[in-house]
C-alpha positions as CSV (number, residue, x, y, z in Angstrom):
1,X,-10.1,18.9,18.7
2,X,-7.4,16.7,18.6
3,X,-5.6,13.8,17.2
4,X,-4.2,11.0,19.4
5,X,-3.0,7.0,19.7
6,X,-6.3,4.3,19.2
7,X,-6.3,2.4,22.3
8,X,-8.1,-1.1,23.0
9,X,-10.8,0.8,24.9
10,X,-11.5,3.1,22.3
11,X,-13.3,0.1,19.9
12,X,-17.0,0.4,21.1
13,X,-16.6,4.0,20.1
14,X,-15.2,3.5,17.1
15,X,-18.2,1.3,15.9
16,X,-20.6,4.0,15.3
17,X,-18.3,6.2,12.9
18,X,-17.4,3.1,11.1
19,X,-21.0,2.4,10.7
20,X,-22.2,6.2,9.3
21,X,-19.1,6.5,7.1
22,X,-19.7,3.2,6.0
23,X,-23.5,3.7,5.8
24,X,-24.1,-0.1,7.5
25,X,-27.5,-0.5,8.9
26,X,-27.7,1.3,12.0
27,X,-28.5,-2.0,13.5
28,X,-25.1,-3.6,12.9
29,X,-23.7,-2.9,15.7
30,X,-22.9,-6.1,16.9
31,X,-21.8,-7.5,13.3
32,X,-19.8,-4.5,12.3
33,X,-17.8,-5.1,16.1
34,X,-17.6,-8.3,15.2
35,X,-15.8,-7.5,11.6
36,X,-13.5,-5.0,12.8
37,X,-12.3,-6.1,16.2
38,X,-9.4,-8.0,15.1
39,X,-8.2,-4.5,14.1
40,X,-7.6,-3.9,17.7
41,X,-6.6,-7.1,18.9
42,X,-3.8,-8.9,16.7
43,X,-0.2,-9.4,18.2
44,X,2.0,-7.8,15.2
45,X,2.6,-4.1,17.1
46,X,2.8,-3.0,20.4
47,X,-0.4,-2.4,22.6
48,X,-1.6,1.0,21.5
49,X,-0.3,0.6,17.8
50,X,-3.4,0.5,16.3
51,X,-4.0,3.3,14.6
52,X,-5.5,7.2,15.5
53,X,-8.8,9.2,16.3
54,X,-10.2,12.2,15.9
55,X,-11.9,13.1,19.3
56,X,-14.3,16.5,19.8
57,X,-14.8,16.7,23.3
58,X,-13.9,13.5,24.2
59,X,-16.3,11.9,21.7
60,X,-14.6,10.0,18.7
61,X,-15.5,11.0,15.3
62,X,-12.9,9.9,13.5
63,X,-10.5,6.9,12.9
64,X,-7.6,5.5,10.3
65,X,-6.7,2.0,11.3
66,X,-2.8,1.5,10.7
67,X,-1.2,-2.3,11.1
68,X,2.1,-1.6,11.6
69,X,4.2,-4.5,11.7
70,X,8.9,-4.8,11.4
71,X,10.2,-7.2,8.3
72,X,13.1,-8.1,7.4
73,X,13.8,-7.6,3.3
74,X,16.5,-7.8,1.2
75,X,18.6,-9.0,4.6
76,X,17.6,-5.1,5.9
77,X,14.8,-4.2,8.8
78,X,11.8,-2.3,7.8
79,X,8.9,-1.0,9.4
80,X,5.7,-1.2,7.7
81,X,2.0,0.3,8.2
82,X,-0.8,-0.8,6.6
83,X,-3.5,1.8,6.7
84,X,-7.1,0.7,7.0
85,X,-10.6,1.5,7.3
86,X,-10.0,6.2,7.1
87,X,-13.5,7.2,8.4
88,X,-14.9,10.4,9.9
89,X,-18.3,12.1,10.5
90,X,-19.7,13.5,8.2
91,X,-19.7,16.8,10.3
92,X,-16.3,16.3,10.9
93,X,-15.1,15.5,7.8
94,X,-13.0,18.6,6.5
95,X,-10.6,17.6,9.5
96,X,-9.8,14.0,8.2
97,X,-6.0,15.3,6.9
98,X,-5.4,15.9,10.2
99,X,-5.4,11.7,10.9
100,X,-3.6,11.2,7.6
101,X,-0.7,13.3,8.5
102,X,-0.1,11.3,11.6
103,X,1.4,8.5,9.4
104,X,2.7,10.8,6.6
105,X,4.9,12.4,9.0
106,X,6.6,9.7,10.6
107,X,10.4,8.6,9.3
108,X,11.6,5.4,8.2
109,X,8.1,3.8,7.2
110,X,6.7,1.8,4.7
111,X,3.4,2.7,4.2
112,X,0.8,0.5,2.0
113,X,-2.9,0.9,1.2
114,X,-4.7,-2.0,-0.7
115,X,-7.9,-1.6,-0.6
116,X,-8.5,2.2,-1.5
117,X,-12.1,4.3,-1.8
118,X,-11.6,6.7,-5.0
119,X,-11.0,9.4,-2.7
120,X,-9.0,7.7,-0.6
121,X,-6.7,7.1,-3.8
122,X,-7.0,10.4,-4.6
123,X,-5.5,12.2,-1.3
124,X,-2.9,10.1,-0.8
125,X,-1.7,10.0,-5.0
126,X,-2.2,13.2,-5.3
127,X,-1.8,15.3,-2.5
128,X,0.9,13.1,-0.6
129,X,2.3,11.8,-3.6
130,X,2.1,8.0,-2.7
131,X,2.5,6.0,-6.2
132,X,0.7,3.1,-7.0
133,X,1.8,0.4,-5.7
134,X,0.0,-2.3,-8.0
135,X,-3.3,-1.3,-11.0
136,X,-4.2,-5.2,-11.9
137,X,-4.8,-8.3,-10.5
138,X,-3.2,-11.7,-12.5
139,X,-5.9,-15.2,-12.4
140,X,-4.5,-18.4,-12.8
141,X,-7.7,-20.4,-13.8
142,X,-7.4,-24.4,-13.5
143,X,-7.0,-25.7,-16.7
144,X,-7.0,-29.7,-14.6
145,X,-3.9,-30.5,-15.8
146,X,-2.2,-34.0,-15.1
147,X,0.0,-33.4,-11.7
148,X,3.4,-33.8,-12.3
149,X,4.8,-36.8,-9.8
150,X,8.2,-34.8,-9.4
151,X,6.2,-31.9,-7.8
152,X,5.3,-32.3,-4.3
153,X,2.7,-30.4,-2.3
154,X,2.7,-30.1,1.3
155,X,0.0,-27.7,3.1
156,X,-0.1,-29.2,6.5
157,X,1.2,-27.0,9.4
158,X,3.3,-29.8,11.7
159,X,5.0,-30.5,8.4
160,X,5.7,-27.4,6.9
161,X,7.4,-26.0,10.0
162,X,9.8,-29.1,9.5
163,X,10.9,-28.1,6.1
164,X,10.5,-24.0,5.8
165,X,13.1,-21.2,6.7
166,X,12.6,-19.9,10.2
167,X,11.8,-16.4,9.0
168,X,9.1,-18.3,6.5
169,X,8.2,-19.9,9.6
170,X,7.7,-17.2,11.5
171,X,5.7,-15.4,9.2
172,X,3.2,-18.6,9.3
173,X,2.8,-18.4,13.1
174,X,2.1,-15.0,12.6
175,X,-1.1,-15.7,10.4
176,X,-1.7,-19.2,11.8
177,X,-4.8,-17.7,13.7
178,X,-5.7,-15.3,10.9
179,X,-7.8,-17.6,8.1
180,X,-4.7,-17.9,6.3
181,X,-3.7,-21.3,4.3
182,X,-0.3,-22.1,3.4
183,X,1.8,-24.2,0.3
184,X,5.0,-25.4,0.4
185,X,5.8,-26.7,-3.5
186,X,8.9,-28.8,-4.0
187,X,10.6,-29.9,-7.2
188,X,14.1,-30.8,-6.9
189,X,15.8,-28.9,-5.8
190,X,13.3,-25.7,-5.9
191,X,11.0,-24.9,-3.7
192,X,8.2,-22.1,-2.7
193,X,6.3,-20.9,0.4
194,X,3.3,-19.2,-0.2
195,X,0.7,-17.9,2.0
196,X,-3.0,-17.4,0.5
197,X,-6.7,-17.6,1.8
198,X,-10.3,-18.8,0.4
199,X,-12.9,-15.8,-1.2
200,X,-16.1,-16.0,-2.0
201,X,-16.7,-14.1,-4.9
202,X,-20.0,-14.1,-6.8
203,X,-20.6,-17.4,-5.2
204,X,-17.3,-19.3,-6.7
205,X,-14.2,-19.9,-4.3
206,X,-11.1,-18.1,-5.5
207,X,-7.7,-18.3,-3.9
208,X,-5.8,-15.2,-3.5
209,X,-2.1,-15.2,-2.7
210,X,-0.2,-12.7,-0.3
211,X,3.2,-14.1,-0.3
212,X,5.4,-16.0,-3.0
213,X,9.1,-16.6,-1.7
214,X,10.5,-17.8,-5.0
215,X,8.6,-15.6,-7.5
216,X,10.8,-17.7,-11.0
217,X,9.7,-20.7,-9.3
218,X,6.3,-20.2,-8.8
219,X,5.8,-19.0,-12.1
220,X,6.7,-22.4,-13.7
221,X,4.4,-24.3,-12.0
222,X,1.7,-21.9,-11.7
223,X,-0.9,-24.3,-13.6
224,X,0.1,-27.2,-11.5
225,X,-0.6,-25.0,-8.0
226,X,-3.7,-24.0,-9.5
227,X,-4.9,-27.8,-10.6
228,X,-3.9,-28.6,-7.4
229,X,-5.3,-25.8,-4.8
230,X,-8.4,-25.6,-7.0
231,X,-9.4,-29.6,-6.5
232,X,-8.1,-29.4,-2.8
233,X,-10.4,-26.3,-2.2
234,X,-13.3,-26.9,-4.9
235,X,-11.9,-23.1,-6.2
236,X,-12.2,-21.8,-9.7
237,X,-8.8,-19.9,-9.7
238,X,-6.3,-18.6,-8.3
239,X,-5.3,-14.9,-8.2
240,X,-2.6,-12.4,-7.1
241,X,-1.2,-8.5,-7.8
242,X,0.5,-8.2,-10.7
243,X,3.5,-7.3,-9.4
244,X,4.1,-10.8,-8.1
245,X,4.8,-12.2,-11.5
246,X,6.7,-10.0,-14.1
247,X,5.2,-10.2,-17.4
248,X,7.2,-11.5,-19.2
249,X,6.9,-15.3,-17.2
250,X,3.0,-15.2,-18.0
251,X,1.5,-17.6,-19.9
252,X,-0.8,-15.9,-22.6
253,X,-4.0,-17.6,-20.8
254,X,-3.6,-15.9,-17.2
255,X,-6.2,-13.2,-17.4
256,X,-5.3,-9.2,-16.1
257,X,-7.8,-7.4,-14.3
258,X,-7.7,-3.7,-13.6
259,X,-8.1,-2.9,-10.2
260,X,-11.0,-0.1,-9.6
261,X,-8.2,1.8,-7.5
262,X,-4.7,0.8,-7.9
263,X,-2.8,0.1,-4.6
264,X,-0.8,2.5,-3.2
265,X,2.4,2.8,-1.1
266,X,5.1,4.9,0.2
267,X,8.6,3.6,0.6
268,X,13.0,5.3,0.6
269,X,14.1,2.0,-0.1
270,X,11.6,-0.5,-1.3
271,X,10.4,-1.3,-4.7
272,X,6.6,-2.5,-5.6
273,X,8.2,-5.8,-6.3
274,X,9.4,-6.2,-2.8
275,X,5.8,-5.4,-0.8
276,X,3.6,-8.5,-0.5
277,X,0.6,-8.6,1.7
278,X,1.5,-10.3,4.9
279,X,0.2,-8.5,8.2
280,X,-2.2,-6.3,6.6
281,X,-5.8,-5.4,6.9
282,X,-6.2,-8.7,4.4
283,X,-5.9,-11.0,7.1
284,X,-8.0,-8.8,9.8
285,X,-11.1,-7.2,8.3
286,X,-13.6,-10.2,7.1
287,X,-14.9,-10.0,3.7
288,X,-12.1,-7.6,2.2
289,X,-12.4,-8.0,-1.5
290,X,-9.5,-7.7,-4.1
């Protein structure tokens, strides 16, 4: 038994332990390869940075996908890994630590898991000691207030690489191919780029957001991005972590909701405040829910 680097080639194999630990129809093949293939083939990491395996024999019963990605923050360089989709055989399940402690053991590494089973959360919180990262999401519901004719919108791409930063920019390319949407919103002086993408969520479109570059700003003019987005994109609301907005710039309508499993991360240097959720498993796995 060992544990080693996912390659490419390894995917087909992968399918069938995502599919028992997952308990997908056994008839999914094609729709759970489908799902999960971006996992193997986006551009943020080298060629073989995409995760491990558990392999018996040479046969693959486990895998933790990890989306590993460089960023600059705070005008410093960080590398970041973005675990997704921990699944082993069910025979093979007592050795699962052993994929786990792949990532834990490497130096100098963000590490960030949003979308955490209960004992997923459990294992890394207590066992590793990872602290959560975020517990609640924040909605911005449209309220259809009058736009305000200072505030200009911009959302196409041509334009917005005319105006935005280049690192901003870069980040957009990055996701361009990715089902992401993007908002550039200008008043004055101010201005914020945000990246977000459309849910389906009991059958209403919701908006989430993954990246707000002027947080103070945002927060403002929250109602008016919501009034806006939600008549561009027939949404209800928009949403984010809670950590993107510091309580006390809420309005007393925006509505909390607890998170099932909080998020979790591991960081030396950065705060929760300073994680978004750019090049993440958000952005590769279809149908990821909040």
């Amino acid at each position: 038994m060992r544990v080693r680097k996912a390659r490419k080639k390894d995917f087909k194999q992968i399918i069938p332990v995502i599919i028992e630990a997952f308990e997908y129809d056994k008839d999914s093949f094609a729709k759970t390869e489908k799902r999960f293939e971006p996992l193997f083939n986006h551009k943020w990491a080298g060629k073989d940075d995409r995760g491990y395996v558990l392999e018996v024999e040479n046969e693959i019963v486990g895998f933790i996908g990890c989306v590993y990605s460089t960023r600059t923050i705070n005008g410093k360089t960080h590398r970041f890994c973005n675990c997704s989709t921990w699944v082993v055989k069910k025979d093979y399940r007592k050795y699962s630590l052993m994929l786990i402690e792949k990532i834990t053991k490497q130096k100098n590494l963000t590490v960030t898991i949003f979308t955490p089973r209960k004992i997923t959360h459990a294992i890394f919180n207590r066992l590793f000691g990872y602290p959560n990262l975020d517990n609640h999401l924040l909605y911005i519901p449209n309220k259809n207030e009058k736009l305000n004719k200072e505030i200009q919108f911009t959302t196409d791409v041509k334009v917005l690489s005319e105006k935005i930063g280049i690192e901003d920019c870069e980040k957009m390319e990055a996701h361009l191919n990715h089902e992401a949407n993007f908002l550039l919103l200008e008043k004055g002086k101010e201005s914020c780029f945000c990246i977000f993408n459309k849910q389906i969520i009991e059958g209403e479109v919701q908006l989430q957001f993954y990246y707000i570059n002027n947080k103070a700003f945002f927060s403002t003019q929250a109602n008016q991005v919501s009034t806006f987005l939600s008549s561009k994109y027939d949404a209800k609301a928009i949403f984010m972590d809670g950590r993107f907005i510091k309580k006390s710039l809420r309005q007393k309508d925006w509505i909390v909701k607890p998170l099932a499993n909080p998020r979790i991360f591991f960081s030396t240097d950065l705060a929760p405040e300073d994680i978004d959720g750019l090049y993440s498993e958000y952005f590769l796995v279809a149908g990821l829910r909040a």
